[in-house]
Short mmCIF file of the C-alpha atoms (twelve columns), coordinates in Angstrom:
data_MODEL
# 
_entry.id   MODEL 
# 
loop_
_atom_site.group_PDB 
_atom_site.id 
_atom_site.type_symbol 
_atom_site.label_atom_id 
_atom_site.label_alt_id 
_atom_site.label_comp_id 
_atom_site.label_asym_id 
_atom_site.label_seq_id 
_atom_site.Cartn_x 
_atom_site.Cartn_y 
_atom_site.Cartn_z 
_atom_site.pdbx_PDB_model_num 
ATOM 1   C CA . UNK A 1   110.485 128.979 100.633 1 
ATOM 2   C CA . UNK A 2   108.379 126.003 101.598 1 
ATOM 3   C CA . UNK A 3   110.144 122.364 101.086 1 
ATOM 4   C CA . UNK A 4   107.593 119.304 100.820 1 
ATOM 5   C CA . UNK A 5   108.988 115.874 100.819 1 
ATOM 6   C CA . UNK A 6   107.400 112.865 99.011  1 
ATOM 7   C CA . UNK A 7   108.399 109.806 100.932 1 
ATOM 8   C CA . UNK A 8   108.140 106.713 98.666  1 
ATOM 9   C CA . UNK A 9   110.301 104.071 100.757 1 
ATOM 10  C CA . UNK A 10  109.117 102.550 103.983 1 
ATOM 11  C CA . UNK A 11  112.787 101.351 104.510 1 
ATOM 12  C CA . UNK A 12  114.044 102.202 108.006 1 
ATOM 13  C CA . UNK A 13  117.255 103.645 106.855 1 
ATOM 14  C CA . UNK A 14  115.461 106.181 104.563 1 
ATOM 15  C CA . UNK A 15  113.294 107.571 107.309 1 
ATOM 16  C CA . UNK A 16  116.457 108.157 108.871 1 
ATOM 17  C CA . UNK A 17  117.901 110.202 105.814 1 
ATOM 18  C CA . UNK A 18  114.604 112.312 106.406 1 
ATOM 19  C CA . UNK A 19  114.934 112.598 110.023 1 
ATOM 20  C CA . UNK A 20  118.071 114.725 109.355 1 
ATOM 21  C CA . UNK A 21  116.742 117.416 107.809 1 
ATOM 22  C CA . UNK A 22  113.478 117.446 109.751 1 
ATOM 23  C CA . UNK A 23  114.115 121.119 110.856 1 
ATOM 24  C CA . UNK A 24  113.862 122.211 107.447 1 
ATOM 25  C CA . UNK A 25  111.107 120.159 105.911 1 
ATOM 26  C CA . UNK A 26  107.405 121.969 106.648 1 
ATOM 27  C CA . UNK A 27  105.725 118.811 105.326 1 
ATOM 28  C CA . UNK A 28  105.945 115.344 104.370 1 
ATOM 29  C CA . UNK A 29  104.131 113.389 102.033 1 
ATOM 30  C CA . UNK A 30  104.228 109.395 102.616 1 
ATOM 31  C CA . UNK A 31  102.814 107.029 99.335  1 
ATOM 32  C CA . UNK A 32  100.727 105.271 101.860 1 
ATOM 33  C CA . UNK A 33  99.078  105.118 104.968 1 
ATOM 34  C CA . UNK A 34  101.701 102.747 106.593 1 
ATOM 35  C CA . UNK A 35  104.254 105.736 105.932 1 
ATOM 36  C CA . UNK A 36  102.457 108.042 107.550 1 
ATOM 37  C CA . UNK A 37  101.540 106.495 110.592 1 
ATOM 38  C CA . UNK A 38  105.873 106.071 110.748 1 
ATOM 39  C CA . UNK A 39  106.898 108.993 110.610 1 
ATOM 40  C CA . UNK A 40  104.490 110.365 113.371 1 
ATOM 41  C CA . UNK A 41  105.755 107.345 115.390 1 
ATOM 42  C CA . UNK A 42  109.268 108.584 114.831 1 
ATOM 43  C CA . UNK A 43  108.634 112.361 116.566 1 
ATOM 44  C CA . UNK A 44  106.831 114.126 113.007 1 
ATOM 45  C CA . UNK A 45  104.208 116.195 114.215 1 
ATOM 46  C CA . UNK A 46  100.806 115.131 112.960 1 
ATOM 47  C CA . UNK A 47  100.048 118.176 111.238 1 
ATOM 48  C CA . UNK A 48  103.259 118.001 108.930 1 
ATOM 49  C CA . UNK A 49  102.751 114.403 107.657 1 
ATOM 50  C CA . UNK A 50  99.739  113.952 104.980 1 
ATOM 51  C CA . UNK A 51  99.885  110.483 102.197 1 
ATOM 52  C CA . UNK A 52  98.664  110.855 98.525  1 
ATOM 53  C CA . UNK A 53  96.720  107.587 97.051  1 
ATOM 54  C CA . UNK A 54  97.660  106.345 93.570  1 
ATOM 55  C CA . UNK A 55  94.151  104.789 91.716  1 
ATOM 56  C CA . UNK A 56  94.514  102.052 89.491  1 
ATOM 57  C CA . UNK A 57  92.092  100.972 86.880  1 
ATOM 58  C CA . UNK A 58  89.408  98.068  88.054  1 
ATOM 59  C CA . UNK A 59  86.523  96.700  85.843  1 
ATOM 60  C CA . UNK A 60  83.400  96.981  87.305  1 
ATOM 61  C CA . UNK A 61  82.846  93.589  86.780  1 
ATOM 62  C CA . UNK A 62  85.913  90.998  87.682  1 
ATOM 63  C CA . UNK A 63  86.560  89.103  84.848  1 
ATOM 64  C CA . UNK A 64  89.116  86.049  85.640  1 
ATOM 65  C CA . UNK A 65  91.001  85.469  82.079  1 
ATOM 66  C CA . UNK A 66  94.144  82.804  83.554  1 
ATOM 67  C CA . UNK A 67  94.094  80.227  81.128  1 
ATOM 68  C CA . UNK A 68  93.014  76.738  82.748  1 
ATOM 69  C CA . UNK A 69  93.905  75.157  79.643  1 
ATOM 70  C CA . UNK A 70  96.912  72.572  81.442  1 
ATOM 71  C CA . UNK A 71  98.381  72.275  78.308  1 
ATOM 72  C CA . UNK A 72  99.383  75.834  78.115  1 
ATOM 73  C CA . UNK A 73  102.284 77.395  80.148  1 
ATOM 74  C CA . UNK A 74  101.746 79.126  83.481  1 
ATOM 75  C CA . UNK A 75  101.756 82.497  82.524  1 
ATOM 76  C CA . UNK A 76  104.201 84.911  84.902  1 
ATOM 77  C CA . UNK A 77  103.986 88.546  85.101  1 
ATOM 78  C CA . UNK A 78  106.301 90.855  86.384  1 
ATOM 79  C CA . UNK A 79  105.908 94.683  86.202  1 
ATOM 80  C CA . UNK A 80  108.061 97.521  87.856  1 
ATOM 81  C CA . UNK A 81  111.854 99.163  87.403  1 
ATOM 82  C CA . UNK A 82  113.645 96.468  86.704  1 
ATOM 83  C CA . UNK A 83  116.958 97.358  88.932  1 
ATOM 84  C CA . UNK A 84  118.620 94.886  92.054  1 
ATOM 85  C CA . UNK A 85  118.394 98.261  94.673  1 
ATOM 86  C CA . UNK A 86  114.913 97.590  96.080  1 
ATOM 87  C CA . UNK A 87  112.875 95.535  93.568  1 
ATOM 88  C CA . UNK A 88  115.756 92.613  93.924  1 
ATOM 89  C CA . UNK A 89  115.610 91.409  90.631  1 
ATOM 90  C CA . UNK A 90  118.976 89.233  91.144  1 
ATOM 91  C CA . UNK A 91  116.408 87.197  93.303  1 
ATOM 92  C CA . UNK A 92  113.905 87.110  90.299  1 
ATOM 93  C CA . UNK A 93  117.167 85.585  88.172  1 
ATOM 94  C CA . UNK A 94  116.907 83.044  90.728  1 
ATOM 95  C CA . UNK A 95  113.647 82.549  90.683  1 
ATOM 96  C CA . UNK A 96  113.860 81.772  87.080  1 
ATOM 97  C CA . UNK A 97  116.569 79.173  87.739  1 
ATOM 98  C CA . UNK A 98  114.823 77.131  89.687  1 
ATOM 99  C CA . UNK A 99  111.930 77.277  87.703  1 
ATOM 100 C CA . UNK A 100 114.051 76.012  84.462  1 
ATOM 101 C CA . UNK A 101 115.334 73.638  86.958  1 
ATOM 102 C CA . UNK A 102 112.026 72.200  87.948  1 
ATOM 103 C CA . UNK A 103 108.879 70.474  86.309  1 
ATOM 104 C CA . UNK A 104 106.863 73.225  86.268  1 
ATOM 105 C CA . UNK A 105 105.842 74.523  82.884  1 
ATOM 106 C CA . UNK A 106 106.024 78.468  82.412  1 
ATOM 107 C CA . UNK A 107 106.366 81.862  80.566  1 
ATOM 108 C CA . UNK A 108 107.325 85.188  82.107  1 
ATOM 109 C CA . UNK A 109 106.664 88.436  80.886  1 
ATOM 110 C CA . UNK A 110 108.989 91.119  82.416  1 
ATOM 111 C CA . UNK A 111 107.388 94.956  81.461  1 
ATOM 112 C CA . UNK A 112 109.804 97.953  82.708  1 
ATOM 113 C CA . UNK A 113 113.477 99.104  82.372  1 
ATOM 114 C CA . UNK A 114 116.113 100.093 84.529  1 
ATOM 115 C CA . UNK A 115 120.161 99.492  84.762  1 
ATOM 116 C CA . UNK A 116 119.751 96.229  85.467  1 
ATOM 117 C CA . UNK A 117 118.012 94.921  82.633  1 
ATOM 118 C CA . UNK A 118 120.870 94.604  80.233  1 
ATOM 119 C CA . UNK A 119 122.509 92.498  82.694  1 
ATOM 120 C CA . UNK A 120 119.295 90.421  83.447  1 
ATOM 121 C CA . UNK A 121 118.889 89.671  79.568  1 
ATOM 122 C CA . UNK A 122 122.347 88.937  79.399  1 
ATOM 123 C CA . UNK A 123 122.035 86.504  82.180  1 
ATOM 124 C CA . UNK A 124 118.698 85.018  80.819  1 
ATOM 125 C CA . UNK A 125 120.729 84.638  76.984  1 
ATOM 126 C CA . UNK A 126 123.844 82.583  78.265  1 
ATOM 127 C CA . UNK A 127 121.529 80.349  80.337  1 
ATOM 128 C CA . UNK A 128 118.978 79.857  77.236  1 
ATOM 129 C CA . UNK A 129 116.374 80.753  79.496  1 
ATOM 130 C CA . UNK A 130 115.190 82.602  76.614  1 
ATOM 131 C CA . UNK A 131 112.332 80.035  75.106  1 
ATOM 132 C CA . UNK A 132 110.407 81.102  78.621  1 
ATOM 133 C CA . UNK A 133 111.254 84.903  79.506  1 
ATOM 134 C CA . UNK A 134 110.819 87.638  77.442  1 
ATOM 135 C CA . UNK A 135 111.588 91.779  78.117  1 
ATOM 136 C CA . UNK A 136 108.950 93.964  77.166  1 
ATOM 137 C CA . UNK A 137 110.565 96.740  77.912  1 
ATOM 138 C CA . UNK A 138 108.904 99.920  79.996  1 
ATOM 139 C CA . UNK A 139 104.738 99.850  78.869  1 
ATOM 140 C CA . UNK A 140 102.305 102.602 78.369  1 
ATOM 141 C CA . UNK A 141 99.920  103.287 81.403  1 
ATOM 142 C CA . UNK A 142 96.945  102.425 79.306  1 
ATOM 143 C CA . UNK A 143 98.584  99.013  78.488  1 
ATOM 144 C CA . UNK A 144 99.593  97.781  81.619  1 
ATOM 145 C CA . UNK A 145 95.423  96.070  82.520  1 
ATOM 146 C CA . UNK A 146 96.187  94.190  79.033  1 
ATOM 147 C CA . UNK A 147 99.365  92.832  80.610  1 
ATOM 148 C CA . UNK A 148 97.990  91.738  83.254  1 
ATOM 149 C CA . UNK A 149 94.915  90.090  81.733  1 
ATOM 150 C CA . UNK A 150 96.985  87.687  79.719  1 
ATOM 151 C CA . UNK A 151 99.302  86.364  83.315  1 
ATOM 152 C CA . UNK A 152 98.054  83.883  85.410  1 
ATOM 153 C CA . UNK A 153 101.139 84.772  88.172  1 
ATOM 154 C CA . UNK A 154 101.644 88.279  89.438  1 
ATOM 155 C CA . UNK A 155 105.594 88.454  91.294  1 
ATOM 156 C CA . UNK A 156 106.867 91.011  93.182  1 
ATOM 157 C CA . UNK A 157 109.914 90.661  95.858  1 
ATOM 158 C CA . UNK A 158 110.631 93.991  96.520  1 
ATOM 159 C CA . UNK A 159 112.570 94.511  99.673  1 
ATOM 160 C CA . UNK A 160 110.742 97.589  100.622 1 
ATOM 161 C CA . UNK A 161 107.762 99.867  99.155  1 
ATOM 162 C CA . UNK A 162 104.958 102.238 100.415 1 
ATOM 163 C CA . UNK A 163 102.195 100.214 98.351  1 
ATOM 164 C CA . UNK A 164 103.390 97.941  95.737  1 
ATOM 165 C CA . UNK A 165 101.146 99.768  92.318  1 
ATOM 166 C CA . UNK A 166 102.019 96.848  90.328  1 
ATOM 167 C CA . UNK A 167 100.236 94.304  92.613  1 
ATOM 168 C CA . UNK A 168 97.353  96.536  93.105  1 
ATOM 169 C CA . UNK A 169 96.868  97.067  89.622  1 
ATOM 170 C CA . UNK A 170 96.927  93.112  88.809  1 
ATOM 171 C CA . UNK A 171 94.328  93.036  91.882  1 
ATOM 172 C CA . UNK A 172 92.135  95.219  89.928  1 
ATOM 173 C CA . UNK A 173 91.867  93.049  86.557  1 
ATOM 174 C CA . UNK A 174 92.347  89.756  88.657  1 
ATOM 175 C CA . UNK A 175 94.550  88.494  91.107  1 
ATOM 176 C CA . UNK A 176 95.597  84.551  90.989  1 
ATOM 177 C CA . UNK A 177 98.727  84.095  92.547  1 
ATOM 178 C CA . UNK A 178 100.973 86.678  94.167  1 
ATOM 179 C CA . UNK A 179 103.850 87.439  96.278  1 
ATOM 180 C CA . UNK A 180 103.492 89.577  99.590  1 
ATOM 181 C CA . UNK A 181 106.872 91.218  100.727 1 
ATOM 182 C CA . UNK A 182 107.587 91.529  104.784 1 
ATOM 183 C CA . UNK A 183 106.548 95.357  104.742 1 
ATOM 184 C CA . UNK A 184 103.253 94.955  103.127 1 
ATOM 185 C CA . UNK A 185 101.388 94.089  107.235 1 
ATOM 186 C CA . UNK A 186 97.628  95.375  105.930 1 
ATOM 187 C CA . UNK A 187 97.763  93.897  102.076 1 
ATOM 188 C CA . UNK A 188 95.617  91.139  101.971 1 
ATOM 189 C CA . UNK A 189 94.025  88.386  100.085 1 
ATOM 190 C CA . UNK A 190 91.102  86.291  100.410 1 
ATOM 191 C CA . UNK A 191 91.464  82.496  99.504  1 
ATOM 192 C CA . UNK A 192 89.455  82.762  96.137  1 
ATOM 193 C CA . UNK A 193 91.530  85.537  94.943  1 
ATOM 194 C CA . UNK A 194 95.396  85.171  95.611  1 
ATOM 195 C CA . UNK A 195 98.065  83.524  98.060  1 
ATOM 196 C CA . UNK A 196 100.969 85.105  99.656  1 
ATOM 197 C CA . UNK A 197 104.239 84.321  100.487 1 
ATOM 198 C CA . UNK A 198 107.052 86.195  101.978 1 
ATOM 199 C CA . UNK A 199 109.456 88.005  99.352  1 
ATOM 200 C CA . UNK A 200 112.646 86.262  99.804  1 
ATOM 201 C CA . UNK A 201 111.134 82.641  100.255 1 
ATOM 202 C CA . UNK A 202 111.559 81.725  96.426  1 
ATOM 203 C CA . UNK A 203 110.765 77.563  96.942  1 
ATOM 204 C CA . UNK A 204 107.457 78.729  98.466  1 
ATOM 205 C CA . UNK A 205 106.699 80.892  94.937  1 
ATOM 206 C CA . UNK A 206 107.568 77.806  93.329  1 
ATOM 207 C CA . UNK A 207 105.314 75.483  95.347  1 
ATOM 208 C CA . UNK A 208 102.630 77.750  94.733  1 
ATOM 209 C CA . UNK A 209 102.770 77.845  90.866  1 
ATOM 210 C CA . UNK A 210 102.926 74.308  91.033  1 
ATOM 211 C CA . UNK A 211 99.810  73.787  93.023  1 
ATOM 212 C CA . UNK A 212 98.295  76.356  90.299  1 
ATOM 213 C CA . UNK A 213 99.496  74.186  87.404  1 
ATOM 214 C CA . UNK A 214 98.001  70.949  89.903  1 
ATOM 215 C CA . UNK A 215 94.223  73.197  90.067  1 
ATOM 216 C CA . UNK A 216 94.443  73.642  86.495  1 
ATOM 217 C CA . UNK A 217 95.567  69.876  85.706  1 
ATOM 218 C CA . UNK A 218 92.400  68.621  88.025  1 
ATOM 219 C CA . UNK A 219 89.913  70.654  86.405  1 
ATOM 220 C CA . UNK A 220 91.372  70.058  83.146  1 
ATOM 221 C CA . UNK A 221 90.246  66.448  83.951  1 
# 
């Protein structure tokens, strides 16, 4: 019997986990690069560790389709499981708050399930946050490069990932405005295509769809 393990978490306390049963495992198989080169920094021999690559669809030709209409709402796109473990969507929730809170105009689109998303709606409901967010529930593959053709905003404040596939995937139909967590060291963006800012800092996601609603209002005039 030969066991293989697929590491998808770059979170300290799941290499760890792995670590335990190291004498047992004849190879391991990390979701990125960044994995890899861990777990041979942690004592895995070389020859045991190998990383898989997960393509996402990209037009040949870039075509930028964010509305720059400033009339319209800034349009928001999330995409991923939607659970608190991880992917932190309590902090999305507060996200949203201030948003609602603020002078910004917007629309989010949130495409996936999970446990959480019962809760989330319920939250969303109560608050009449409603008239901006909207669950889409989880999305075919083949529909996800629609979904992100019609956002402006791609979010993502996961804690801790190999290679966040949602962000790569907007990257590959667009890119305006994203979010980088801590983990993500070699993901980057050049200044025509995105801007960054750490996961947990949510009044820096805010500033930054504001100055995107501000780039739309100046060339709008």
């Amino acid at each position: 019997v030969r066991i293989t393990s697929v590491v998808h978490n770059g979170e300290e306390k799941i290499y760890g986990c792995y670590d335990q049963y190291r004498d047992y495992t004849d190879a391991y198989v990390g979701v990125s690069e960044d994995i890899k080169r861990d777990l041979v920094e942690r004592g895995v021999p070389a020859d045991r560790v190998f990383s898989i690559t997960c393509p996402v669809p990209c037009d040949k030709v870039l075509t930028r389709s964010y509305t720059m209409d400033a009339s319209l709402p800034i349009r928001i796109g999330y995409a991923g499981r939607v659970v608190v473990l991880q992917k932190r969507m309590d902090l999305l929730i507060k996200m949203i708050e201030i948003l609602e809170n603020s002078d910004v105009s917007f629309c989010m689109e949130i495409a996936g399930d999970g446990p959480y998303r019962e809760e989330m709606q319920h939250i969303v409901m109560e608050e009449g946050w409603d008239r901006h967010v909207c669950f889409l529930g989880a999305l075919d593959r083949e529909d996800i490069p629609d979904f992100w053709k019609r956002q402006d905003i791609c979010v993502n404040i996961a804690d801790a990932e190999g290679r966040c596939i949602s962000k790569l995937e907007a990257m590959g139909i667009w890119w305006k405005l994203g979010t980088m967590a801590a983990w993500q060291k070699r993901l980057f963006s050049l200044p025509d295509i995105g801007k960054c800012c750490r996961s947990w800092d949510r009044r820096h996601m805010i500033r930054y769809t504001r100055s995107a609603g501000e780039r739309r209002i100046r060339s709008s005039g």
